[in-house]
C-alpha positions in Angstrom: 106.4 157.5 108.9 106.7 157.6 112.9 103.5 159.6 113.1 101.9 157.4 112.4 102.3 154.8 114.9 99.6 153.8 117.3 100.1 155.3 120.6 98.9 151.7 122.0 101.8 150.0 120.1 104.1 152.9 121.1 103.0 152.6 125.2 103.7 148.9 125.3 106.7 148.7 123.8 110.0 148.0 126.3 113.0 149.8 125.9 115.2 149.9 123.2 117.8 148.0 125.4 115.8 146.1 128.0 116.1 142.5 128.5 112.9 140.7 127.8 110.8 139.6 130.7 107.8 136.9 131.0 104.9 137.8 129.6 106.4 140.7 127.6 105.9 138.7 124.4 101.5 138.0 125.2 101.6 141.6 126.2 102.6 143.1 123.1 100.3 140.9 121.5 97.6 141.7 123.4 98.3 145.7 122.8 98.6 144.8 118.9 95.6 143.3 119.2 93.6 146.1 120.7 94.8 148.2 118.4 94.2 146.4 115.2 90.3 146.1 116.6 90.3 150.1 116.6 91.1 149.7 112.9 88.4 151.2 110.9 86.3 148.8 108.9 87.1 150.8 105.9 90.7 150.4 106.3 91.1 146.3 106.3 88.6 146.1 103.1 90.9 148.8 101.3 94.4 146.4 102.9 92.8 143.1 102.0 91.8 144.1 98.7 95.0 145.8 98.1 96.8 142.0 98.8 94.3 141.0 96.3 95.4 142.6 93.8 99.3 142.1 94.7 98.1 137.8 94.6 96.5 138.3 91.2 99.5 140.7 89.7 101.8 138.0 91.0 99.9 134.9 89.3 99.7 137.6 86.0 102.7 137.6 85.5 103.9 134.0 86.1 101.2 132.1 83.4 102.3 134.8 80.8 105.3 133.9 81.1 104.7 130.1 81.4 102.1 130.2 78.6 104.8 130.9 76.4 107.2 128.4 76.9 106.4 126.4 74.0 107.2 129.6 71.8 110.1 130.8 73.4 111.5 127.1 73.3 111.2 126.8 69.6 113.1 130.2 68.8 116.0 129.8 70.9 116.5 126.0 69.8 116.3 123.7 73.6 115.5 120.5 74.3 113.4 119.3 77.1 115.9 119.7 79.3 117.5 122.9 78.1 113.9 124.4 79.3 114.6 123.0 82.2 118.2 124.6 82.7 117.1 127.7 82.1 113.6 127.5 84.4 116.6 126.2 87.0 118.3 129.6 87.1 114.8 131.5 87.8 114.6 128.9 90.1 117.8 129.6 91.9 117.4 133.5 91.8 113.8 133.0 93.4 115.2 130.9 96.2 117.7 134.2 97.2 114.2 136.1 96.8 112.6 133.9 99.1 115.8 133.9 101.9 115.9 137.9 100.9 112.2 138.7 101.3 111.9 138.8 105.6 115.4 141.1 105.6 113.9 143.0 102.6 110.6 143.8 105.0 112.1 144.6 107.7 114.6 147.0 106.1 112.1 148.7 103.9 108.8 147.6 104.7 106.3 146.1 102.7 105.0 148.9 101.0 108.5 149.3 99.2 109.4 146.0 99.4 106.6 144.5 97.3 107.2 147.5 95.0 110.6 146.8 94.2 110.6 143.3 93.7 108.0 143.5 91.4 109.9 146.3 89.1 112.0 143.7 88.8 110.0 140.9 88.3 108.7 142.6 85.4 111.5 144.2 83.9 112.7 140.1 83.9 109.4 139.5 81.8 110.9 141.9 79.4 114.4 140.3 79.2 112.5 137.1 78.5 110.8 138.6 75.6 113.6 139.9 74.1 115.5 137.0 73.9 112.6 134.8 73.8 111.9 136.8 70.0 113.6 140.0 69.0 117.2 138.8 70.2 117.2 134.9 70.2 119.7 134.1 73.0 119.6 131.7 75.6 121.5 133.7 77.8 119.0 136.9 77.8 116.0 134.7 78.7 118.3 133.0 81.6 119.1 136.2 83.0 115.2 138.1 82.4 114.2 134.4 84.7 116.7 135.0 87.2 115.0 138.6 87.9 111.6 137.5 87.2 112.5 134.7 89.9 113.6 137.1 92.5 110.8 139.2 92.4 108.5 137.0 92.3 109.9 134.6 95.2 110.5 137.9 97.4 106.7 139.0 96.9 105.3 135.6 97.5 106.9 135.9 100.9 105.7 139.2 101.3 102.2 139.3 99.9 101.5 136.0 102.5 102.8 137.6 105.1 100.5 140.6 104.6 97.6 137.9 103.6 98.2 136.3 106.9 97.8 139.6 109.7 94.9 140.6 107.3 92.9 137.6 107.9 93.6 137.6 111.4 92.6 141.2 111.8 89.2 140.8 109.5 88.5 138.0 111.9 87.3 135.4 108.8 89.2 132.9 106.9 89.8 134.7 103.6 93.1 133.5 103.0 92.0 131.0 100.0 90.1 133.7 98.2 93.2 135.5 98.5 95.2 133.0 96.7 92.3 132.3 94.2 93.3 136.2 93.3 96.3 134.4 92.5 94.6 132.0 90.5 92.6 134.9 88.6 95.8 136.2 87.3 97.1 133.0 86.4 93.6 132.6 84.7 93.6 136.2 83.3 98.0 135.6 82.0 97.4 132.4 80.2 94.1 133.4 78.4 95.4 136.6 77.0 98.6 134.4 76.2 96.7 131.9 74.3 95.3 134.7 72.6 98.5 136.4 71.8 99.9 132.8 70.5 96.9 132.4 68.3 97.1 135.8 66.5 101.3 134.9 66.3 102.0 138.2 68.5 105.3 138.3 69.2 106.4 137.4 73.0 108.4 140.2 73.3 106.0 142.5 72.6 103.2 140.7 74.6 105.5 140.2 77.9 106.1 144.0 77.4 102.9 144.6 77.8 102.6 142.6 80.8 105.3 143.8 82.5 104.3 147.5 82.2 101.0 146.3 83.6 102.5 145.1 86.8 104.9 147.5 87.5 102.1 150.1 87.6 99.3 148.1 89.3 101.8 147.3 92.0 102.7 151.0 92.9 99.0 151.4 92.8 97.7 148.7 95.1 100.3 149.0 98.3 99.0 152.2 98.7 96.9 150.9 100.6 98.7 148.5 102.6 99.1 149.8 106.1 102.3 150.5 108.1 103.1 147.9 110.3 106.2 148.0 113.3 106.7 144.8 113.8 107.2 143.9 110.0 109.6 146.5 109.5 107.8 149.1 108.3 108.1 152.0 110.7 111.8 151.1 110.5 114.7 153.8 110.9 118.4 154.1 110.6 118.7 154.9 114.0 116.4 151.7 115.3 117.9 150.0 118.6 120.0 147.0 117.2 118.5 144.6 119.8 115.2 144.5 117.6 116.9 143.0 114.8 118.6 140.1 117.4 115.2 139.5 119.0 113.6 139.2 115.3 116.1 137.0 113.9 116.3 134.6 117.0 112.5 134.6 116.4 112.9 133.5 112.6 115.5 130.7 113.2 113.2 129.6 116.5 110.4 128.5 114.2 112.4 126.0 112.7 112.3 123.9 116.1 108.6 123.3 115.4 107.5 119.8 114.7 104.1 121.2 114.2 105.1 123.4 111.7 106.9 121.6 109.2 104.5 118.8 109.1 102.4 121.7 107.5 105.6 122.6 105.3 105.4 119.1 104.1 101.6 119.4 103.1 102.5 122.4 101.2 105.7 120.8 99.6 103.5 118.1 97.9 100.7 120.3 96.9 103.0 123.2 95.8 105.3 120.4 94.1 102.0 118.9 91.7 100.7 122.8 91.3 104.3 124.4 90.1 105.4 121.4 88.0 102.1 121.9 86.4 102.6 125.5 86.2 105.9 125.1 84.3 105.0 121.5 82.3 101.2 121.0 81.4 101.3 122.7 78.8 104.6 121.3 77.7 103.0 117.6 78.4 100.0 118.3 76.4 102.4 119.0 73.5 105.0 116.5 73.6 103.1 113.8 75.8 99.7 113.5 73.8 100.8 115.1 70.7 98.3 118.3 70.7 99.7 122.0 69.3 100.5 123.9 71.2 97.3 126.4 71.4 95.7 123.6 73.0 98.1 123.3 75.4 97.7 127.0 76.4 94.0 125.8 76.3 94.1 122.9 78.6 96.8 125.1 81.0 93.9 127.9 81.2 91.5 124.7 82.1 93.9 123.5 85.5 93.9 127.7 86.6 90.1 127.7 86.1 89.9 124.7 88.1 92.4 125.9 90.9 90.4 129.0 91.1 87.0 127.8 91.7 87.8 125.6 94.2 89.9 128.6 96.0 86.7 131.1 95.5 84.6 128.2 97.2 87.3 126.9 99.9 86.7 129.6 103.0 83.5 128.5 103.3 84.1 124.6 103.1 86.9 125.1 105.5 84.9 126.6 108.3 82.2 123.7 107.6 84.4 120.7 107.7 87.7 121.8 109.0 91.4 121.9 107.5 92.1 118.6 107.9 89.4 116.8 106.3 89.2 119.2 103.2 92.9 118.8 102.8 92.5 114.7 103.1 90.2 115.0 100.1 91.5 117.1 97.6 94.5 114.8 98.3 92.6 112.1 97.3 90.9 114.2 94.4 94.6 115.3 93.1 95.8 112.1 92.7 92.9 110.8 90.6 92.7 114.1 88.4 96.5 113.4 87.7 96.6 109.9 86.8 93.6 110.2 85.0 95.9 113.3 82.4 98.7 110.8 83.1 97.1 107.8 81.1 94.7 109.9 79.3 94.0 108.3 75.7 90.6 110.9 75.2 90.9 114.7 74.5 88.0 114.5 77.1 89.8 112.2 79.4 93.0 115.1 79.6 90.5 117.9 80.1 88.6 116.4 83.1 92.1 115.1 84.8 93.0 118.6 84.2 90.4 120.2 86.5 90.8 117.6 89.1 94.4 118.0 89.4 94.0 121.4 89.8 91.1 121.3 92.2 93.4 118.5 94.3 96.2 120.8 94.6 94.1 124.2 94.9 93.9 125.1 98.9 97.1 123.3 100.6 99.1 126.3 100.0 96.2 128.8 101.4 95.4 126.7 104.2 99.2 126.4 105.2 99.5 129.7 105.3 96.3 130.2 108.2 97.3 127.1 109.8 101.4 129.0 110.7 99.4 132.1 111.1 97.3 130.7 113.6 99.3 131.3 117.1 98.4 134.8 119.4 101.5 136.6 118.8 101.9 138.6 115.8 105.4 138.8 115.3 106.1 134.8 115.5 103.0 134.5 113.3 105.2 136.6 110.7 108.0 134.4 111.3 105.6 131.4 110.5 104.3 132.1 107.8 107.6 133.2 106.6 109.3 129.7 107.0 106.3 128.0 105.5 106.3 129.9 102.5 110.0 128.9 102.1 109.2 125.4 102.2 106.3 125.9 99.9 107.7 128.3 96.8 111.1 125.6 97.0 108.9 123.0 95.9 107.7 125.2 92.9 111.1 126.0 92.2 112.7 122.7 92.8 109.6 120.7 91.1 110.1 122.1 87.2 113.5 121.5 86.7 113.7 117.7 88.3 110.4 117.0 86.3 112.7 118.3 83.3 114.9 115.9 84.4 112.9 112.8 84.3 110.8 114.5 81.3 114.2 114.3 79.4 115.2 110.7 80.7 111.9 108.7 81.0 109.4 111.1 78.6 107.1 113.9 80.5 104.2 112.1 81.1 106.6 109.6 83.5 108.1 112.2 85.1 104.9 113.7 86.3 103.9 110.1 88.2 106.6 111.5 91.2 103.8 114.2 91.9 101.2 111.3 93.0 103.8 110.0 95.6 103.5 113.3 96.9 100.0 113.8 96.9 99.9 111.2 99.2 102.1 112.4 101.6 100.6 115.5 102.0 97.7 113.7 103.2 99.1 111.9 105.4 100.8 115.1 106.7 97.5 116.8 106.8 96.7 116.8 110.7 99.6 119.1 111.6 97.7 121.8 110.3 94.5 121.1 112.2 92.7 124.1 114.0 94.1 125.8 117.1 91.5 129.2 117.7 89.0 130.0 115.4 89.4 133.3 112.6 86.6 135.3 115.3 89.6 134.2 118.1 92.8 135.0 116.4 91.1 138.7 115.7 
């Protein structure tokens, strides 16, 4: 796909095998730059809406799957923390997606790369049904989780990535509405897997389904994502060697950066209270309060609602009052939503803790994600956002499996009180990820 590449990019490019010299790094920044202003309007509403739809396939797929944990549970026999054994070797395979995901763009691109990772993702979702249903086995639902984890690590890498140059080329924050597409999958997955649980479909046949949904909308939607050099996507066999030194001494360099792993910590505690949720509300609701388990699908569907809104609504309250301050209060708003479900004695009490929680935890991870982005060059800002989402998605992986820990040990509802620690000190934290250049700026 050579022909495609813009003759700017192509002009201000060194040679293959020259050293690098001062300035060479603004300069190509500054050509990228021009070039990405030339894009036609047309063209960034067709690539943003296409990462839209890769956010909301991605959350799809992981509240169908998490929706049905009660059921799958019951029909292969585990305890507490058998679930959270098995969640631990998604877990696992996802980290490897996540490590994988910046050689998997810059070997393929991202057009292929968030294709194949989620094929796989889904064809773990099938895995999972099966042996969550028509062929009980512990083992078949470990390995569907390991798949489903890889794919789903690698494309959280990927689609953030994408999410990132987007919002820097639309010149707007739109990166919370972005991950509130997330949210409308998650919102859209556990709905239609309450559903399914009420009318006793089976979960093989209903993670079928879902998976055959993904698989196609994905090939769909990056058709419209566009080729991008310095991600990897204009990539050949024969490319000069010294590209992949300079882009892995540029990966590695980011982890130097005070700056940005104060913002990694904001994102672990947020990401740690929004994927222990992910994998254990429902679960707590259950065997904390003693409700069935349609009403735990319930009350999950009321935390994605809540984590939604408040991700529709953020840009715009971001721009107003600034990263910092917004991040300081839904800190403050997380860890009241949380113990209030913690020490809930009232249906009413668990509902309204619910939305707070989710509303506390909702626009860390979005606003992380701007805050790495937000430096002039776009191949570092790549990097960035790379490392950040590292540190984010291990706190969703890490998170469900020690809460199954303590769950087992100390009851569920005990466990989740290590989640307000961490609350707090991604507020604390939250200054590292004050502004540096406005959106209009970094465009």
């Amino acid at each position: 796909m050579s022909q495609h590449r813009d003759p700017v990019e192509t002009m201000t490019e060194p040679e293959p095998h020259a050293a690098p010299t001062p300035g060479a790094a603004e300069a190509r920044a500054d050509a990228r730059a021009a070039a990405a202003s030339a894009r036609p309007r047309r063209e960034l509403v067709a690539w943003r809406n296409a990462i839209f739809a890769i956010f909301f396939l991605s959350g799809f797929g992981l509240a169908s799957w998490v929706a049905r944990i009660p059921a799958v549970r019951d029909a292969v026999g585990l305890s507490t923390q058998g679930v959270g054994l098995v969640i631990l070797a998604g877990s696992i395979a996802s980290i490897f997606g996540l490590i994988g995901a910046p050689w998997l763009m810059a070997r393929f691109g991202a057009r292929l790369g968030m294709i194949g990772v989620l094929v796989t993702a889904a064809a773990g979702l099938v895995l999972v049904g099966l042996g969550g249903s028509v062929l009980p086995s512990v083992a078949l639902v470990a390995i569907g989780l390991a798949l489903f984890g890889f794919g789903n690590g690698a494309v959280d890498v990927m689609m953030n990535v994408e999410g990132a140059e987007a919002e820097r080329e639309l010149g707007k924050t739109v990166m919370p509405l972005m991950h509130a597409f997330f949210s409308f999958g998650t919102v859209a997955g556990a709905a239609l897997a309450a559903a399914a649980s009420a009318i006793a479909l089976s979960v093989s046949v209903h993670l079928g389904i879902i998976a055959v949904f993904i698989a196609v909308g994905v090939v769909i939607a990056v058709r419209f994502v566009p080729v991008r050099e310095e991600l990897g996507d204009d990539a050949h066999a024969d490319a000069p060697r010294e590209a992949w030194t300079v882009r892995l001494k540029r990966s590695l360099a980011v982890w130097a950066d005070v700056r940005l792993l104060l913002i990694g910590v904001v994102m672990l505690g947020m990401s740690f209270a929004e994927g222990s949720a992910n994998d254990w509300l429902a679960l707590a609701v259950v065997d904390g309060h003693g409700l069935d388990a349609t009403t735990g699908a319930a009350i999950f569907t009321v935390f994605t609602v809540a984590i939604t809104g408040a991700r529709v609504l953020g840009g715009p309250v971001i721009d107003r009052f600034g990263r910092v301050i917004v991040l300081q209060v839904m800190a403050g708003i997380g860890v009241v939503g949380l113990s209030l479900f913690i020490f809930a004695s009232e249906p009413w009490m668990l509902v309204v803790g619910t939305a707070l929680w989710g509303i506390g935890c909702s626009l860390a991870f979005p606003v992380g994600m701007s805050a790495a982005a937000d430096v002039p060059d776009r191949a570092d800002a790549a990097a960035r956002v790379s490392a950040v989402a590292m540190i984010g998605y291990c706190a969703f992986l890490v998170g469900p499996p020690l809460i199954g820990f303590l769950g087992e040990h100390f009851g569920i509802l005990n466990g989740l009180l290590l989640l307000l620690a961490l609350m707090v000190v991604a507020g604390l934290a939250a200054p590292a990820a004050r502004e540096r250049t406005s959106p209009a700026r970094r465009a």
